[in-house]
Chimera marker file (.cmm) of the C-alpha trace (Angstrom):
<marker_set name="trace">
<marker id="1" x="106.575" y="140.939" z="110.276" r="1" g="1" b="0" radius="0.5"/>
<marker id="2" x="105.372" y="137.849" z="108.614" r="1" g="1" b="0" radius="0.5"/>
<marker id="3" x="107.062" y="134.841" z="108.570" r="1" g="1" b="0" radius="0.5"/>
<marker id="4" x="106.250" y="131.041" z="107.131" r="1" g="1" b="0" radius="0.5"/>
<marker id="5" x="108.336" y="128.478" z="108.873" r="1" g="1" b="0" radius="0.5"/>
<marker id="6" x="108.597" y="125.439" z="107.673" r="1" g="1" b="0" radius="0.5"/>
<marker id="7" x="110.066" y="122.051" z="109.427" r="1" g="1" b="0" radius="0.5"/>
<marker id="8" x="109.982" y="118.188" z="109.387" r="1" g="1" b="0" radius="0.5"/>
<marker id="9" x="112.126" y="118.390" z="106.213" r="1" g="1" b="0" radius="0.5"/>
<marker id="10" x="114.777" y="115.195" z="106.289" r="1" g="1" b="0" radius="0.5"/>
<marker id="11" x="116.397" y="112.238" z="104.382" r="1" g="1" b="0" radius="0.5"/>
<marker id="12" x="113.756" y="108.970" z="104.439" r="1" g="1" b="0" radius="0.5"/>
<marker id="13" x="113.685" y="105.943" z="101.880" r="1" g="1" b="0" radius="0.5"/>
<marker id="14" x="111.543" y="105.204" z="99.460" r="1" g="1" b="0" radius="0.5"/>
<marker id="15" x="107.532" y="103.861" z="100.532" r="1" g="1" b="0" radius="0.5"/>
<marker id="16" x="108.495" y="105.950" z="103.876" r="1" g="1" b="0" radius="0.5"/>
<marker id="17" x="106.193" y="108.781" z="105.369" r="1" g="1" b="0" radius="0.5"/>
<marker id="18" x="106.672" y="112.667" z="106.330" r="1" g="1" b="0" radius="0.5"/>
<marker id="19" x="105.396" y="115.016" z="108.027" r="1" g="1" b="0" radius="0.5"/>
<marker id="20" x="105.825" y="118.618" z="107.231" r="1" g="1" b="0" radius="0.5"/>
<marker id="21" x="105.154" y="121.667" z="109.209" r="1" g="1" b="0" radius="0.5"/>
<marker id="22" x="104.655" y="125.347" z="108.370" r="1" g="1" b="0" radius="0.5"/>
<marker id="23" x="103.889" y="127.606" z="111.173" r="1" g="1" b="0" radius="0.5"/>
<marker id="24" x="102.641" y="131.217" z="110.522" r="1" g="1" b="0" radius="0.5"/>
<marker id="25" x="102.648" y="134.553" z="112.105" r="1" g="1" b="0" radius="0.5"/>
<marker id="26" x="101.911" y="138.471" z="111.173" r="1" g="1" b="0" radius="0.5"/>
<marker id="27" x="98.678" y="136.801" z="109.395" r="1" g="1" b="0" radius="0.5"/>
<marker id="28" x="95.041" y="136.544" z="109.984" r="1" g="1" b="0" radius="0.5"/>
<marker id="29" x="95.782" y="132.871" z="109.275" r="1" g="1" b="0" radius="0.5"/>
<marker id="30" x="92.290" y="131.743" z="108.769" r="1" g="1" b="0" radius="0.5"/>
<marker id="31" x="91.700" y="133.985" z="105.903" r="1" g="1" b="0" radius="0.5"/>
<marker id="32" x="94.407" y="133.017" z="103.953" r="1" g="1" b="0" radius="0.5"/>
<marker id="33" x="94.705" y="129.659" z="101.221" r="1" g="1" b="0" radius="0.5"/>
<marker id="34" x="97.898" y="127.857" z="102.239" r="1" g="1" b="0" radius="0.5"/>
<marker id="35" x="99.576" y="125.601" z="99.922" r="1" g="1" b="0" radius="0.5"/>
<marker id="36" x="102.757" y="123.503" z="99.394" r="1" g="1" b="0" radius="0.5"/>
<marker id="37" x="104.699" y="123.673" z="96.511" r="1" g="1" b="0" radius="0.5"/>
<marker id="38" x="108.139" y="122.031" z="95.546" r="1" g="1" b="0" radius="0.5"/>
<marker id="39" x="110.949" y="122.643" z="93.029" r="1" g="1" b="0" radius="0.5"/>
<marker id="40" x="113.550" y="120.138" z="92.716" r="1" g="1" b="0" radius="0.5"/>
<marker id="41" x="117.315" y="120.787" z="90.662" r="1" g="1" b="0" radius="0.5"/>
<marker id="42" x="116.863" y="121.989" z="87.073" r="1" g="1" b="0" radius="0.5"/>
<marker id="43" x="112.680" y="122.633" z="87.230" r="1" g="1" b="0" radius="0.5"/>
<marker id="44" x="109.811" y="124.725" z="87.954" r="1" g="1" b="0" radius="0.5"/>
<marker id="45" x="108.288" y="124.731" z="90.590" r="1" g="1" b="0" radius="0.5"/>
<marker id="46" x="105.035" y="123.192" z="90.806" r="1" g="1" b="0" radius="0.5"/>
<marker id="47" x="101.845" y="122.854" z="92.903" r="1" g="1" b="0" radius="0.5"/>
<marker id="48" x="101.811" y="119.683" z="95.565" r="1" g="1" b="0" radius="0.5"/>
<marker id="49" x="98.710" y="120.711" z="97.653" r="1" g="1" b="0" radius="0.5"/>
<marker id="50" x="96.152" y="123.652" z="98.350" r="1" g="1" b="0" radius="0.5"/>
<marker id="51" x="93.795" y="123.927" z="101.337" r="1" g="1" b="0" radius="0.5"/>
<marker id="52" x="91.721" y="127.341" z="101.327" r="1" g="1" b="0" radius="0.5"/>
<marker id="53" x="90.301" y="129.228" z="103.773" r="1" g="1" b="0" radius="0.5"/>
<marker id="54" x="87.057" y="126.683" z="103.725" r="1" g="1" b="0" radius="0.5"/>
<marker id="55" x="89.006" y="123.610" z="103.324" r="1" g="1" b="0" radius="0.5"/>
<marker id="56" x="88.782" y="122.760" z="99.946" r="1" g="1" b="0" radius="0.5"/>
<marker id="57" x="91.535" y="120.901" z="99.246" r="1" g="1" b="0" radius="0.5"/>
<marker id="58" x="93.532" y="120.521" z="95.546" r="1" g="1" b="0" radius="0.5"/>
<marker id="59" x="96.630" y="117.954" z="94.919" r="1" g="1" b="0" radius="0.5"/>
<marker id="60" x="98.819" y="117.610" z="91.950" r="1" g="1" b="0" radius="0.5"/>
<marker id="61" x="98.076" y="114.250" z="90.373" r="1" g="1" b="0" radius="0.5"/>
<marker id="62" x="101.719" y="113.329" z="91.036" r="1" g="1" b="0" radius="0.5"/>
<marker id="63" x="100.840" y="112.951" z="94.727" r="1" g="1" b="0" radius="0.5"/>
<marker id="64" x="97.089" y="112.365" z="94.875" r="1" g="1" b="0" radius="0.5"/>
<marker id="65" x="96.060" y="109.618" z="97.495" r="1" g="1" b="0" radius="0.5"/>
<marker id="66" x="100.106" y="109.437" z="98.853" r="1" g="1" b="0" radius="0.5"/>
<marker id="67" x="99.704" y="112.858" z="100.238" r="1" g="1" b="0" radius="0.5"/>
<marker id="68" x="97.515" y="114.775" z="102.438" r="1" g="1" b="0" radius="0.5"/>
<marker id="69" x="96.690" y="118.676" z="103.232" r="1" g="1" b="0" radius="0.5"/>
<marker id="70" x="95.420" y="120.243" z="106.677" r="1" g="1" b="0" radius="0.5"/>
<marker id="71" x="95.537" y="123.098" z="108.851" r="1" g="1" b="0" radius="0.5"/>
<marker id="72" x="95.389" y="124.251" z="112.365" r="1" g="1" b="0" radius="0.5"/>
<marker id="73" x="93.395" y="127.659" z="112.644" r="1" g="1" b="0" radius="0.5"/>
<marker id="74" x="94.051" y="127.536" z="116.011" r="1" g="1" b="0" radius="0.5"/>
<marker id="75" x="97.552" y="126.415" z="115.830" r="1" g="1" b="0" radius="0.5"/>
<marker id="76" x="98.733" y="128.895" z="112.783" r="1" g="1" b="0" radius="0.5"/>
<marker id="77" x="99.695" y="125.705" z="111.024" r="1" g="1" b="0" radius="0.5"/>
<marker id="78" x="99.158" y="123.999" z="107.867" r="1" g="1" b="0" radius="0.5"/>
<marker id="79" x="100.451" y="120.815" z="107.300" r="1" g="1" b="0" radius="0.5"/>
<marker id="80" x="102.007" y="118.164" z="104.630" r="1" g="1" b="0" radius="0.5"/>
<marker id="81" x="101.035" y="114.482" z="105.339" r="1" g="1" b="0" radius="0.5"/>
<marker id="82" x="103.249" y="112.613" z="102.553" r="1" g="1" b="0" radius="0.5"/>
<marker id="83" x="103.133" y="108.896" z="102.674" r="1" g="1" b="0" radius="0.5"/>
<marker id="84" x="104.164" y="106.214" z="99.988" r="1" g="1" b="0" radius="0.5"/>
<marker id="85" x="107.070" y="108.606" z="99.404" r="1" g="1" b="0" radius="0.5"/>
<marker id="86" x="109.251" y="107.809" z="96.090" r="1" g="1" b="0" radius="0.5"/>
<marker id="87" x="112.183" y="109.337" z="94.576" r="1" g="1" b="0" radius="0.5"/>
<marker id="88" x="110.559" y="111.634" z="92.068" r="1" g="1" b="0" radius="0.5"/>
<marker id="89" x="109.144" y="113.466" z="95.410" r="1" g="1" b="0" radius="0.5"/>
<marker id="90" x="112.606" y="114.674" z="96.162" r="1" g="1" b="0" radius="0.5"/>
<marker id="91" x="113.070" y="118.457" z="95.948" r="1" g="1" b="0" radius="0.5"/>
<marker id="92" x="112.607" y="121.552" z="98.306" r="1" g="1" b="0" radius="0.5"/>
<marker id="93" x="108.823" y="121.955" z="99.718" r="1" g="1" b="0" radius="0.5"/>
<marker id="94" x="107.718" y="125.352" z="100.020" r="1" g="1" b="0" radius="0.5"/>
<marker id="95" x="104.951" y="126.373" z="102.115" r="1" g="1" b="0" radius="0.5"/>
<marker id="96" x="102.567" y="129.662" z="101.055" r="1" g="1" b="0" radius="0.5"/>
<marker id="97" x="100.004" y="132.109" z="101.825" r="1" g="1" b="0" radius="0.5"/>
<marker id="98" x="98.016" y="133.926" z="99.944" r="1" g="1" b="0" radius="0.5"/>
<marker id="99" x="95.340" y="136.448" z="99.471" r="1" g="1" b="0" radius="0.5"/>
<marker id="100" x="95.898" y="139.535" z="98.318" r="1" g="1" b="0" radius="0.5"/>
<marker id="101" x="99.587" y="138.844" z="98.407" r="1" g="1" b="0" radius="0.5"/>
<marker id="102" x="101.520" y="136.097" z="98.616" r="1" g="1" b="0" radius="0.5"/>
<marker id="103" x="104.003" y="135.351" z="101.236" r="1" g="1" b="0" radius="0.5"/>
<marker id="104" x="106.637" y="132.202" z="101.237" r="1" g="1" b="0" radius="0.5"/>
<marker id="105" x="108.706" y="130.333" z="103.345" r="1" g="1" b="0" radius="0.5"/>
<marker id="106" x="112.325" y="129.658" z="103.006" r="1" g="1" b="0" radius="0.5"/>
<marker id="107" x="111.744" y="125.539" z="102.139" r="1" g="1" b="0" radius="0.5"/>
<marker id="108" x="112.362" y="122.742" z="103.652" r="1" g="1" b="0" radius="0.5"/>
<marker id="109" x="114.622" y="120.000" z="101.720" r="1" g="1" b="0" radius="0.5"/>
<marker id="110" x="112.685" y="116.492" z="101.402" r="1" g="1" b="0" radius="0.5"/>
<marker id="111" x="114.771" y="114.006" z="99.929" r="1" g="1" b="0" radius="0.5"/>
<marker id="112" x="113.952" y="110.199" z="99.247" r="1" g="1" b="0" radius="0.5"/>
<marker id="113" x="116.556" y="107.908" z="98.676" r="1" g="1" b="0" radius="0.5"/>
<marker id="114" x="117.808" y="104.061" z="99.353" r="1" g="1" b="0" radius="0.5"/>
<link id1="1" id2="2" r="1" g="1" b="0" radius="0.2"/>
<link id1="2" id2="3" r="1" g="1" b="0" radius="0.2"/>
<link id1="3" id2="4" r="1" g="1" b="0" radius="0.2"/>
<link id1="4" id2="5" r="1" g="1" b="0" radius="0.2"/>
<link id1="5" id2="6" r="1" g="1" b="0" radius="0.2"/>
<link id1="6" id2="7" r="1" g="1" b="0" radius="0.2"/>
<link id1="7" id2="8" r="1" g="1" b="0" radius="0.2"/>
<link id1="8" id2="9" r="1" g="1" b="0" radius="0.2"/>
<link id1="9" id2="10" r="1" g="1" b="0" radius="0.2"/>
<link id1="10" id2="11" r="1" g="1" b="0" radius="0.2"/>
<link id1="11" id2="12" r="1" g="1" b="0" radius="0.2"/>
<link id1="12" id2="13" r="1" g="1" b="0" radius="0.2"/>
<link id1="13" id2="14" r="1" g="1" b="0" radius="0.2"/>
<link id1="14" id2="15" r="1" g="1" b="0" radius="0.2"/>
<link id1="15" id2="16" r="1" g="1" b="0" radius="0.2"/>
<link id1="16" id2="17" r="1" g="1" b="0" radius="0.2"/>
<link id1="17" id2="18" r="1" g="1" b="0" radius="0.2"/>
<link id1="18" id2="19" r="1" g="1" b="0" radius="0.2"/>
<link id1="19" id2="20" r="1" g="1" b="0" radius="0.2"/>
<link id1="20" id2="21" r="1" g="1" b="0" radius="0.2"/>
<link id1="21" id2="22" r="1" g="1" b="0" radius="0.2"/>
<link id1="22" id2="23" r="1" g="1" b="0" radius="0.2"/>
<link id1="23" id2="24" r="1" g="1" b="0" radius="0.2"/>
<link id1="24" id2="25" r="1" g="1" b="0" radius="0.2"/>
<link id1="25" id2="26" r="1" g="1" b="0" radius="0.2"/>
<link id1="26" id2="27" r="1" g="1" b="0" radius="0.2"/>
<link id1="27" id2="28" r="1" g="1" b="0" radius="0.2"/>
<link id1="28" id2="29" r="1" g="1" b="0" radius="0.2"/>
<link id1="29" id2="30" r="1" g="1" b="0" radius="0.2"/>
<link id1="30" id2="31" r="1" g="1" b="0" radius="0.2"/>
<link id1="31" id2="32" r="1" g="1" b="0" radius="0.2"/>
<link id1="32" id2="33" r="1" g="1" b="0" radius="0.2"/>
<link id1="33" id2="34" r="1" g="1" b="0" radius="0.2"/>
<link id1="34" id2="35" r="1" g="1" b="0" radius="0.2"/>
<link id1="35" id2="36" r="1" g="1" b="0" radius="0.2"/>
<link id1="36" id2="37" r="1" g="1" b="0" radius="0.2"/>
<link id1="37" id2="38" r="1" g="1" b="0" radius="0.2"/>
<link id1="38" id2="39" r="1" g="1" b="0" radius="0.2"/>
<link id1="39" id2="40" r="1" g="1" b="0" radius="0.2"/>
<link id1="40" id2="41" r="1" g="1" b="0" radius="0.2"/>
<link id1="41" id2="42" r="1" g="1" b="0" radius="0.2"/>
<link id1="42" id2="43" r="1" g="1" b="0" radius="0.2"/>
<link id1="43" id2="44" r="1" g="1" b="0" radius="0.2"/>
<link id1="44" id2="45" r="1" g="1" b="0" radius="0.2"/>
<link id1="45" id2="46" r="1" g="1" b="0" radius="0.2"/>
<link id1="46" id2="47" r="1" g="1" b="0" radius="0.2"/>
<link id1="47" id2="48" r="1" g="1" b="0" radius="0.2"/>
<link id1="48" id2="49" r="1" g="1" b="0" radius="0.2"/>
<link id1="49" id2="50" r="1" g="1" b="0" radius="0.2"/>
<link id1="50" id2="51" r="1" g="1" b="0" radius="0.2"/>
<link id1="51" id2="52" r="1" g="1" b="0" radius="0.2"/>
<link id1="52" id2="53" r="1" g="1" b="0" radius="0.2"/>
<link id1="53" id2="54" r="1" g="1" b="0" radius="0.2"/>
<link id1="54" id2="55" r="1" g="1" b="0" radius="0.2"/>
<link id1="55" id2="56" r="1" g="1" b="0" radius="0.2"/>
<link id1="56" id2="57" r="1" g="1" b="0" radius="0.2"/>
<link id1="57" id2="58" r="1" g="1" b="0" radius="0.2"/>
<link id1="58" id2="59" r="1" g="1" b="0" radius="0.2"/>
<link id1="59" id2="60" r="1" g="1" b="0" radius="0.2"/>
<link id1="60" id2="61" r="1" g="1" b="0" radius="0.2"/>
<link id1="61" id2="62" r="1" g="1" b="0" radius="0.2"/>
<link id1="62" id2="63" r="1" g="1" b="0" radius="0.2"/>
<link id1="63" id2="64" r="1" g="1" b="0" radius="0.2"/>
<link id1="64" id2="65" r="1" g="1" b="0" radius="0.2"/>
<link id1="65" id2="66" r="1" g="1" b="0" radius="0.2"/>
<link id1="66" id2="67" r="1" g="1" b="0" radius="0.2"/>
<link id1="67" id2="68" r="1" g="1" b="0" radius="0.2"/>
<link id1="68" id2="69" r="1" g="1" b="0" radius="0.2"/>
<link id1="69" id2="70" r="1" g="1" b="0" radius="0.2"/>
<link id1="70" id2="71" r="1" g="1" b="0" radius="0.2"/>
<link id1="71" id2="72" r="1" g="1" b="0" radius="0.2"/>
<link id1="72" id2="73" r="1" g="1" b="0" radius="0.2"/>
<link id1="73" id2="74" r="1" g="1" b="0" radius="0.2"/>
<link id1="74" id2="75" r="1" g="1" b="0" radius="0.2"/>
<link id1="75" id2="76" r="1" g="1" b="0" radius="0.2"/>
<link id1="76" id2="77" r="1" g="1" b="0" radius="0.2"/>
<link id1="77" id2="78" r="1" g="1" b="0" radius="0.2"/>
<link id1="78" id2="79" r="1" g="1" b="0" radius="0.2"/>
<link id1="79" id2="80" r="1" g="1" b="0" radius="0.2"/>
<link id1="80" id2="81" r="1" g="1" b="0" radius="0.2"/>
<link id1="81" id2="82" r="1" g="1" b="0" radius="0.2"/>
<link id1="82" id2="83" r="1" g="1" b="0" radius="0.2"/>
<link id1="83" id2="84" r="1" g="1" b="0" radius="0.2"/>
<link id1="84" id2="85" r="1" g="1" b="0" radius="0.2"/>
<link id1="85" id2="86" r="1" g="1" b="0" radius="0.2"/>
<link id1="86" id2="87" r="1" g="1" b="0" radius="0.2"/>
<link id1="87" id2="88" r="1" g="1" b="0" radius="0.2"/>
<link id1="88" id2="89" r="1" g="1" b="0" radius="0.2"/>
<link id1="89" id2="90" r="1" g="1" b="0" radius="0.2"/>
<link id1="90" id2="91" r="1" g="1" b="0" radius="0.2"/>
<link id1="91" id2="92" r="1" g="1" b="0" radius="0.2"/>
<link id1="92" id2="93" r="1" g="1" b="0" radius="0.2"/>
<link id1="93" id2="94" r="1" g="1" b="0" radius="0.2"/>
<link id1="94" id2="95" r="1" g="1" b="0" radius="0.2"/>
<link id1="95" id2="96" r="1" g="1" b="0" radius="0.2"/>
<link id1="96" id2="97" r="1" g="1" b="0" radius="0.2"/>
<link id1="97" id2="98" r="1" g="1" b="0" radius="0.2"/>
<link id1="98" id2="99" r="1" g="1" b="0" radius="0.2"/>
<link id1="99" id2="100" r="1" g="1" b="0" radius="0.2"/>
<link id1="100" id2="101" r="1" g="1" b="0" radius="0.2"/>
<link id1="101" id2="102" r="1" g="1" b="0" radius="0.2"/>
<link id1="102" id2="103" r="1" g="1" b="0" radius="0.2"/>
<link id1="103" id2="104" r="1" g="1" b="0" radius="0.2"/>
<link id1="104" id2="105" r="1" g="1" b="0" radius="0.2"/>
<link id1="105" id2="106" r="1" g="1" b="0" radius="0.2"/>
<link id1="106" id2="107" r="1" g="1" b="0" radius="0.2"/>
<link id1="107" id2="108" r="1" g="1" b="0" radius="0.2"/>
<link id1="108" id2="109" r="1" g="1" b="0" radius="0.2"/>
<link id1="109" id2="110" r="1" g="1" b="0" radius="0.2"/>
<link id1="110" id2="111" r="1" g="1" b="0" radius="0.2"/>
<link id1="111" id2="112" r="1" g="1" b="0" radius="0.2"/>
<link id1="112" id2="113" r="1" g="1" b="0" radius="0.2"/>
<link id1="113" id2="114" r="1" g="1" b="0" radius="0.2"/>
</marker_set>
């Protein structure tokens, strides 16, 4: 069974920092690209970070240099460094796998507000 957990999801103001978790199991989880994505009310949803199986890294220009990509092999984690946070960031993150298929976790809601 695989599952994509996600946590560290919460309420923080704006210029605050995150950290978001997505632990993974019923994968080889080293062979897979992980990425983030959000959607927030009334949008697509859209690309925040990639890392791949090599750690190359990709970011959406929205959060380029405010947020930071990594992962765990060992752990079965990738993870969501977001600093500098602003409102526009608010939505729900979703964390993925993929290779042949794609699998996703149920989000996490990240919202920043005064």
């Amino acid at each position: 069974q695989v599952q994509l957990v996600e946590s560290g999801g919460g309420l923080v103001q704006p210029g605050g920092s995150l950290r978001l978790s997505c632990a993974a199991s019923g994968i080889i989880f080293s062979a897979y690209s992980m990425g983030w994505y959000r959607q927030a009310p009334g949008k697509q949803r859209e690309l925040v970070a990639t890392i791949t199986s090599t750690d190359s890294t990709n970011y959406a220009d929205s959060v380029k240099g405010r947020f930071t990509i990594s992962r765990d092999n060992a752990k079965n984690t990738v993870y969501l460094q977001m600093n500098s946070l602003k409102p526009e960031d608010t939505a729900v993150y979703y964390c993925s796998a993929k290779l042949v298929r794609d699998y996703w976790g149920q989000g996490t809601q990240v919202t920043v507000s005064s």
